[in-house]
N, C-alpha and C positions, 0 to 999 in steps of 0.2 A: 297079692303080695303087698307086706306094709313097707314103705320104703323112706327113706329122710335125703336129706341136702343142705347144703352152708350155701347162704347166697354171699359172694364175695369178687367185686369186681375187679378185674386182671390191674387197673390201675393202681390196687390197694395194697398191692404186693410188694416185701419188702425189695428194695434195688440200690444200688450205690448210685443210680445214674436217676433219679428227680423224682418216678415214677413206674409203678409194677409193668414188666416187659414179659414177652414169652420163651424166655430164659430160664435158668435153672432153678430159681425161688416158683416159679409156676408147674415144674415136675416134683420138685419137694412139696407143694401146697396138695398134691395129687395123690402123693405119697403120705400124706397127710392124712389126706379124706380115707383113702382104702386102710389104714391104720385105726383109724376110728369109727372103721364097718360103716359110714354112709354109700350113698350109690348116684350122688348129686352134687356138680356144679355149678351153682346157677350164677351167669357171669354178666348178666347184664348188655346191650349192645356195645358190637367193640370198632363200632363206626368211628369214621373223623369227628372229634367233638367242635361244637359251633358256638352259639350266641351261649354267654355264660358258660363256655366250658361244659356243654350238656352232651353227651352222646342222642340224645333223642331231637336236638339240633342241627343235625348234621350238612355238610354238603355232601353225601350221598347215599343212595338207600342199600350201597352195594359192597363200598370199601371198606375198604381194613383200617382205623387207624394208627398212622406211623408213630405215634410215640410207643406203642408198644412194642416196635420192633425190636429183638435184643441186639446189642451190639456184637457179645458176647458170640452169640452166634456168626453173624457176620464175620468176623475175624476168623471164626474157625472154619469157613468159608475161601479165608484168603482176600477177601474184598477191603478188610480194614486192619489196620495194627492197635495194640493197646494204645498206644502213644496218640492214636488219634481222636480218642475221645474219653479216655481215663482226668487229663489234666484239666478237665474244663467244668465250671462250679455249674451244677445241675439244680441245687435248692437253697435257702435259705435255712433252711430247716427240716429235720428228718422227719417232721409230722405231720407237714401237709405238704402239695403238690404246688409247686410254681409254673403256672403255665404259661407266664411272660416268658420265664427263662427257657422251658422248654422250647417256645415256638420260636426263640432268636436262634438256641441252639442246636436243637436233633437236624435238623435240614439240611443245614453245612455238613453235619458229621455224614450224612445219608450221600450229598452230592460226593464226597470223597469215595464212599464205596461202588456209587456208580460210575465212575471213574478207571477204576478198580477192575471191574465187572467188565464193563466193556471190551476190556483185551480179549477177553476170552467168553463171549457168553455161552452158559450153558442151552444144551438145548430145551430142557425143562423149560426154558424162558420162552421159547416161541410157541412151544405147546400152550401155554399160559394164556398167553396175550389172544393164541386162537378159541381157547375153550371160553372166554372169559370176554370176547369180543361183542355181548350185547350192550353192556354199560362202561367197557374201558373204555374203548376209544373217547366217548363224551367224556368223560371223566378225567382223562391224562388232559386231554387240550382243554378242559374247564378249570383244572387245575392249574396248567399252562399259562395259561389267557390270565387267570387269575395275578400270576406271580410278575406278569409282564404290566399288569394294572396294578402293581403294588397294595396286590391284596386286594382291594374294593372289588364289593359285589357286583355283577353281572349286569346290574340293569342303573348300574354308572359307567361301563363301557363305552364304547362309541357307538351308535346307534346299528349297525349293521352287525357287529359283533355281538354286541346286543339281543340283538333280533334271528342271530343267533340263522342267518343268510348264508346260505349252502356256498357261493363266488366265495363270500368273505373271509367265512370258516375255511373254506378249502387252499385259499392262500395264508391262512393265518397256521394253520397244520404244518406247510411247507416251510414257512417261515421258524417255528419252534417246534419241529421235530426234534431236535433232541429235548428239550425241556419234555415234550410230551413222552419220550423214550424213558425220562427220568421219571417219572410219574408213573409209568408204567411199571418200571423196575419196583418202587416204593413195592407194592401192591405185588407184587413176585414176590420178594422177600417177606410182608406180611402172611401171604398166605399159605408159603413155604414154613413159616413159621409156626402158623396156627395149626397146618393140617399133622405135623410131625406131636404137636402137643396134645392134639385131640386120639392122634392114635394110639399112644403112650398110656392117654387117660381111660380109653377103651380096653384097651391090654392089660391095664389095673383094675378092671372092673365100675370106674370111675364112666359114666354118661352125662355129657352139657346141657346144661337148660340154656339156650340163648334168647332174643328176643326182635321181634319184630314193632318198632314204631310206625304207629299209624299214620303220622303224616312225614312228608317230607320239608324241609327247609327253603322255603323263598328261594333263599341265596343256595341253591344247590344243582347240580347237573343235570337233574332231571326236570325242574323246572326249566330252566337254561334251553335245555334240547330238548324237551319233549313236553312242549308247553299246555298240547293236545291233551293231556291226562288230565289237564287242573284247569277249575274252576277261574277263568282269567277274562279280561276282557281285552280290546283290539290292541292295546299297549302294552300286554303281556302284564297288568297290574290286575290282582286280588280282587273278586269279584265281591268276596268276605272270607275270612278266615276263623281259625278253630280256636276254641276254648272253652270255658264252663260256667256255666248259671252262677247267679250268685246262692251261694248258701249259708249255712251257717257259721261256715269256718273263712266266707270273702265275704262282704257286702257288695262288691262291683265285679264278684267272679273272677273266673283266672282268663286273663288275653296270651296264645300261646302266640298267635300271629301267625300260624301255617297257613301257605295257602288249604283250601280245599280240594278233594279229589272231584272231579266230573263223573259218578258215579254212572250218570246214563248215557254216557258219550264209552266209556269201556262196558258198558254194558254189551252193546252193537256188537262187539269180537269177541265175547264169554268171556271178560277180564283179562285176555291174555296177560297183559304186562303185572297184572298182580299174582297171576299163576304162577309165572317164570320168577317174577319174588320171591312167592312162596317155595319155590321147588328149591332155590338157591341157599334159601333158608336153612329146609329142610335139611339139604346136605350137608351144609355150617355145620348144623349143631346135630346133636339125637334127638334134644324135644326143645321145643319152641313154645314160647310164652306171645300171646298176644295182645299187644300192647291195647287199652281204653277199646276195649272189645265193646262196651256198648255203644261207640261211635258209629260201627256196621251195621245196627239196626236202623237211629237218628243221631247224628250228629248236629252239633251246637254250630250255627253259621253265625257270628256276628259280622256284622258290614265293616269292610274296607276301611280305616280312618277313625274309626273309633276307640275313646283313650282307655275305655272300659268293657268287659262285657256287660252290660247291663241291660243292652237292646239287640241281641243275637234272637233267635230262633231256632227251633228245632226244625231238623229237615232229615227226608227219609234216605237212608243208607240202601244198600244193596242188597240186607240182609241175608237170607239161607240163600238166595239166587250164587252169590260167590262162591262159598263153602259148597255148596252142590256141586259146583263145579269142581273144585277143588279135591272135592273126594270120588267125583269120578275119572279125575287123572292121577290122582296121589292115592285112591282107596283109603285104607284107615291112616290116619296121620297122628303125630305123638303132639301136641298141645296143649297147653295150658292157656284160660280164657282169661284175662284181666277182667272180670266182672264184677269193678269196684265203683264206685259215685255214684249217677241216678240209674237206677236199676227200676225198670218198670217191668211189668206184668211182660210184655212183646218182648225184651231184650230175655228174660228169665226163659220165655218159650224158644228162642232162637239158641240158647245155650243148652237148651234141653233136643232140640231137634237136632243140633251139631255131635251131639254126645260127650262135648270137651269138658273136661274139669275146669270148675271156675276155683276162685280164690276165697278163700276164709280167715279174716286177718284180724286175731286176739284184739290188737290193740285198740281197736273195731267194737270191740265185745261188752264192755263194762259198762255203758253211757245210757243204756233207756232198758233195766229191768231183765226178767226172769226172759222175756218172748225174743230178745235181740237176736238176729240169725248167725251173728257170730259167734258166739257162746257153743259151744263144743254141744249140748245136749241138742243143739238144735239141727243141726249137720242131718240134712234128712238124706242126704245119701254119702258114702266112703270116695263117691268118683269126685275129687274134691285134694285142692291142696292148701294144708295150713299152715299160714305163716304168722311168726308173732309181731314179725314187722316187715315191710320193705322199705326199699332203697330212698323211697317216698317218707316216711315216718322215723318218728324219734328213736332213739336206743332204747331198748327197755326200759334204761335206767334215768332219761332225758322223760320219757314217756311217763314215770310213776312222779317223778319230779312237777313236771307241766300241768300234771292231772287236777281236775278241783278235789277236793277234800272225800265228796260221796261216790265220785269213780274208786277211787283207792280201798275205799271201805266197801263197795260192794265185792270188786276186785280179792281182798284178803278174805271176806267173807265164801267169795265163790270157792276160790281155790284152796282157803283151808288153813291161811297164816294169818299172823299174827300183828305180824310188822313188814313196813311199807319196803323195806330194806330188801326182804325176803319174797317180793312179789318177780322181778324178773326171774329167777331160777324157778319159779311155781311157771310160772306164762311159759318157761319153752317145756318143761313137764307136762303142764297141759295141752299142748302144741305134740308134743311126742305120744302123749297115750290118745289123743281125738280117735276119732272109727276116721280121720283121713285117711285116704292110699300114702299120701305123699305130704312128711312133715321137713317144712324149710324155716331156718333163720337165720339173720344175717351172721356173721362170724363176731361182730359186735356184742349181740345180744351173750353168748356163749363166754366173750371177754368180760363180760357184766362193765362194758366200757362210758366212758362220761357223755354227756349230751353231747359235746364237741366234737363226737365220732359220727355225728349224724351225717349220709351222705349227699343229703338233697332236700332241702324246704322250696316246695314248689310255690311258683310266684313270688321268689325273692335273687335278687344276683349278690354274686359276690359270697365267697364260703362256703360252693357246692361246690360236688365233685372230687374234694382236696382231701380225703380217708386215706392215709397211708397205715398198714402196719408194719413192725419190725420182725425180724428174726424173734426177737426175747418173747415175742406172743405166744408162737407155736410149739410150746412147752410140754411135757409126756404125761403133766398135771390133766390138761386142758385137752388130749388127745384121750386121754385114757377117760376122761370126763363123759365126751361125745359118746366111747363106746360103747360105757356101761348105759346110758341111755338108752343108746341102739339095743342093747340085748334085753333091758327092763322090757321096753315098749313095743318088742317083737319088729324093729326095724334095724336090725344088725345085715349089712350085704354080704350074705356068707359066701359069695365068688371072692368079695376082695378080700375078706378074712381069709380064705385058703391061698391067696397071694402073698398077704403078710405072712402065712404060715411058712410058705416054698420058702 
C-alpha cells in the first residue's frame, strides 16, 4: 500500500494561548488530514522541551510536555474557568512562539487546576500514577526538587540530593509531596489529553508517526536517578558525550553534550530499560521514527569538556543485539529508521537486518550527480520513506533560495522545470510518485512557505522551535491540493475518504 503524511508539530498549531495544544485546532488538523486522503501524522516528540527550547533536549524520556495541555479542555473538566487564563498575554506575536512567556505563565495557570482537581480526584488519576509508576515517581520529585532549586539543574543541588541518596530523596518526597502530586497531575492531564486525541485520529482513519530520541538530557530524571544507564564517572559527571564529526556542512562538528548510554553495562539485563522505552513508545504512537539510528550501530563519543567536536571517536553501539530483542518481545514493530549523516556499509547491513524503513530526503538529492541515493531512481527498494524535508532542514522554498547556482540547475533539470520558483511544487510531486511505501512533507513545504518557517537549524540557538501556523493556512485550496496528489500518486487513504464521505 502507497501511503503519505504531513509532518507538522502539535506546537505549530494555530491557538489563542502562545502555542499549538491538544485542543480543538489539533481535531480540526485531523480532520484535515482525513479530508485531504493522507493516512499520516508525523508530530515529532512531544517531551518537556530543554536547552534551546529543543524537544530532543528534554528532562525526560517519558513525559508529556505541559505546554500543550489545552486549557480548553481543562475547563470542560471543571478544574479551570475561562477567566483563568483567557486574560493573560501568551505571545508577542501570532507567528512565532514565546517561550519566556510561556514558562512564567502555563504553570500558575496548571497549579490553579490542580487546586481544582484535588476536591475531587478522579479515579482515573490513581489508575494513572500506578500504570505509569516506572518513571513518574523520579519524574514528579525531579521536577519537585527542581522548582524548590529554582529551576537549576540537578547536579547544582546539594550534594546528597544530588547524588540523588535514597535517606535524602526519601525525606525530601515527604517534604514536597504535594509539589510532586502536582507534577504528577501535569502528566494525567497530558496524557488524558493525548490519548483521547490519538483515538479520535484512529477513528478518522488518521495513524501518528511519533519519535524516539536517542539520547537523553544531562539535566534530566533519568540521569538524576538512574545514573547506572549512562556512561558517567564517580561524580555523576560525563565520561564523553554525543555529537558529530565534522563534515562538510561544520568544521568543528555539531557538540550535542548528551551524556552517553553504557551500552555494556544494559547489555548484562537484555536492555531492559530500553525495552520498556520502546514498548511505552510504541503505545504513544502507531509507528515510531527512530531518532540518529546510526548511533546503535557507533556512536560519536567526544570527551567530557571539550568546546568542539573535533577530537571525539567512534565507539561501538549495541547494534542488532537490541532490536533482536526488541522483536522478540514486540514481534514486528511499525518504525521508521533515521538513517541520515554517516552511513557506513555496517549501519546500511543493520537497517537491512532490522527490516525498518530508512529515510530518503529530496533535499539530500541534487548535490553530487546522476548516482546520489537520494534521487528517487535510485530508491532500490519501496520499504523506504520519502521526505522532501524535515524538521532538520530548510522549507522548500529557503532550500532553493540557500542552494548554489548548479544544485538548482540540476534540480530543474531532474524534475523537469524551468524556473527555480517552480522547483518546491516539482520536489513534493517527486516525493509523491517515488516507488516509496510512505511519502511525508512538512506542512510548510505544501504552504510553499518562507525560509522563516524553518523549524530547526541544528547547532545554532535562538529561532528554533518557534513554527506557528494560523487558522487562514488550512484553506479548501490547500486541502483539496493534498488530495488530488493523493489520488495522482495512488496514495489517497480510502478509510478516511469513506469517513469524509459519512
Amino acid at each position: 500500500m502507497r501511503e503519505s503524511g504531513i509532518l507538522l508539530p502539535v506546537t505549530a498549531l494555530p491557538s489563542r494561548h502562545g502555542i499549538g495544544k491538544l485542543g480543538q485546532a489539533a481535531y480540526d488538523f485531523v480532520d484535515f488530514l482525513r479530508d485531504a486522503g493522507c493516512h499520516y501524522w508525523q508530530v515529532l516528540p512531544l517531551s518537556p522541551t530543554g536547552y534551546g527550547d529543543s524537544p530532543y533536549q528534554s528532562c525526560s524520556c517519558f513525559a508529556g510536555n505541559p505546554y500543550l495541555i489545552d486549557f480548553d479542555k481543562l475547563a470542560a473538566c471543571g478544574w479551570l474557568t475561562a477567566a483563568d487564563y483567557e486574560g493573560i498575554q501568551w505571545d508577542e506575536s501570532s507567528d512565532t512562539i514565546e517561550y519566556t512567556l510561556l514558562y512564567e505563565q502555563i504553570m500558575p495557570v496548571l497549579r490553579i487546576a490542580f487546586y481544582n482537581f484535588r476536591r475531587k480526584k478522579p479515579a482515573g488519576f490513581r489508575k494513572f500514577c500506578s500504570q505509569q509508576k516506572t518513571w513518574l515517581g523520579d519524574y514528579a520529585a525531579f521536577m519537585a526538587l527542581k522548582d524548590l532549586n529554582g529551576s537549576r539543574p540537578w547536579y547544582e543541588w546539594e550534594p546528597a540530593l544530588a547524588r540523588c541518596e535514597k535517606a535524602a530523596v526519601t525525606e525530601a518526597k515527604s517534604k514536597l509531596a504535594e509539589d510532586i502530586e502536582f507534577h504528577s497531575f501535569v502528566q494525567y492531564c497530558f496524557f488524558l489529553q493525548w490519548e483521547a486525541l490519538k483515538k479520535y485520529a484512529n477513528a478518522h482513519g488518521i495513524r501518528i508517526i511519533g519519535d524516539i530520541p536517542i539520547y537523553a538530557a544531562y539535566d534530566s530524571a533519568e540521569v538524576w536517578a538512574k545514573p547506572e544507564l549512562f556512561r558517567l564517572d564517580k561524580e555523576k559527571k560525563p565520561v564523553a558525550v554525543a555529537g558529530c564529526p565534522p563534515d562538510c556542512f561544520s568544521a568543528t562538528g555539531q557538540l550535542w553534550g548528551n551524556p552517553l548510554w553504557d551500552w555494556e553495562a544494559m547489555a548484562k539485563n537484555g536492555y531492559a530499560w530500553w525495552l520498556d522505552r520502546i514498548a511505552f513508545t510504541l503505545n504513544m504512537y502507531d509507528t515510531v521514527r527512530i531518532d540518529h539510528f546510526r548511533g546503535f550501530e557507533k556512536y560519536y563519543a567526544i570527551p567530557y569538556g571539550d568546546e568542539t567536536a573535533e577530537h571525539g571517536k567512534w565507539t561501538k553501539g549495541p547494534a542488532f543485539a537490541l532490536w533482536k530483542a526488541a522483536k522478540e518481545r514486540f514481534g514486528e514493530m511499525n518504525v521508521i529508521a533515521e538513517d541520515l549523516g554517516n552511513i557506513t556499509p555496517a549501519v546500511e547491513r543493520l537497517l537491512k537486518r532490522t527490516g525498518f524503513p530508512g529515510m530518503k530526503v529530496l533535499q539530500f538529492a541534487f548535490d553530487s550527480g546522476a548516482e546520489n541515493p537520494y534521487l528517487p531512481h535510485n530508491f532500490e527498494t519501496a520499504n523506504c520513506v520519502c521526505y522532501t524535508g524535515t524538521h532538520d532542514n530548510h522549507t522548500l522554498r529557503g532550500w532553493v533560495r540557500s542552494n548554489p547556482e548548479e544544485v538548482n540547475a540540476y534540480a530543474m533539470a531532474y524534475l523537469g522545470v524551468k524556473k527555480e520558483k517552480r522547483l518546491p511544487k516539482a520536489m513534493l510531486r517527486a516525493a509523491w510518485g517515488s516507488t516509496a511505501r510512505i511519502a511525508v512533507a512538512p506542512l510548510q513545504d505544501f504552504l510553499n512557505a518562507p525560509p522563516s518557517a524553518r523549524i530547526n537549524t541544528p547547532s545554532t540557538l535562538g529561532g528554533n522551535w518557534v513554527f506557528r501556523t494560523s487558522k487562514a493556512d488550512y484553506t479548501h485550496k490547500l486541502k483539496a491540493y493534498i488530495r488530488e496528489m493523493n489520488e495522482i500518486y495512488g496514495r489517497l487513504n480510502t478509510a478516511a475518504a469513506d469517513k469524509q464521505e459519512t
